[in-house]
N, C-alpha and C positions, 0 to 999 in steps of 0.2 A: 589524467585530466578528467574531471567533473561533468558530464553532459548536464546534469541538474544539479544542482548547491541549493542548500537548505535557504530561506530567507525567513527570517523574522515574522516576514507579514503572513507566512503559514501556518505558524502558529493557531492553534484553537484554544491555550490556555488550559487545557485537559492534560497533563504532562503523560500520563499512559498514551494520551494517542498522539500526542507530539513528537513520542520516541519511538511511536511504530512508526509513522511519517519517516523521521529520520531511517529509518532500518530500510523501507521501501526504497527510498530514492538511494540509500546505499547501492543495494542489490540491484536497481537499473543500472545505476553509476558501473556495477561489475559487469553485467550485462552486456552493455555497449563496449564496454573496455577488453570485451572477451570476445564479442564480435572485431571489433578492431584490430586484436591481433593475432586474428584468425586462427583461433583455440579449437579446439578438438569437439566434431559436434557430441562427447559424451560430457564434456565438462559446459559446454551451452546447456544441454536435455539437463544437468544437474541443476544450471541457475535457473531455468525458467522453471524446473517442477518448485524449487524453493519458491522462488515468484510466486508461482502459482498456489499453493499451500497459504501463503503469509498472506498474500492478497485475499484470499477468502476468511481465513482468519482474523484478519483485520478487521473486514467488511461486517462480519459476523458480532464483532465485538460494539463497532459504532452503532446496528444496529439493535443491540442490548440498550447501549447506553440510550439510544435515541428513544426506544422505548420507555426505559424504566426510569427517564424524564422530563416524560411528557413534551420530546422536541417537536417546534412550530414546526407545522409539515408535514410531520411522520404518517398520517395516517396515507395520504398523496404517496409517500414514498416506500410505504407498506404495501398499497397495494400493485404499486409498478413492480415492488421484486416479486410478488406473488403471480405476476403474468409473464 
């Protein structure tokens, strides 16, 4: 069972980061499902390093994107990751 299911309205219409989205909420989805059936903490330390990896990678990629197109905001949100 799904703690998060994807919904439509998350979409951003950017199919690359639409199918990281998706891969994200997978990997909580395992997450929880690995805390729930109280999995071995070497197989949790594996899903959260993954987490942890994608999550930044992710972040890393939006913030290209948000860059190199001129998104409304960006600079406000440039300089909050830079502090």
């Amino acid at each position: 069972m799904a703690v998060i299911g994807w919904k439509e309205v998350y979409a951003t219409g950017i199919v690359a980061l639409d199918n990281e989205h998706r891969g994200l909420i997978a990997e909580i989805n395992r997450l929880y499902e690995a805390i729930r059936d109280k999995r071995s903490e070497k197989i949790l330390a594996e899903i959260l390093a993954l987490l942890t990896v994608y999550t930044v990678e992710h972040f890393q990629h939006e913030e290209r994107l948000m860059a190199a197109y001129h998104f409304p905001g960006w600079m406000i949100i440039a300089k909050f990751i830079r502090h």
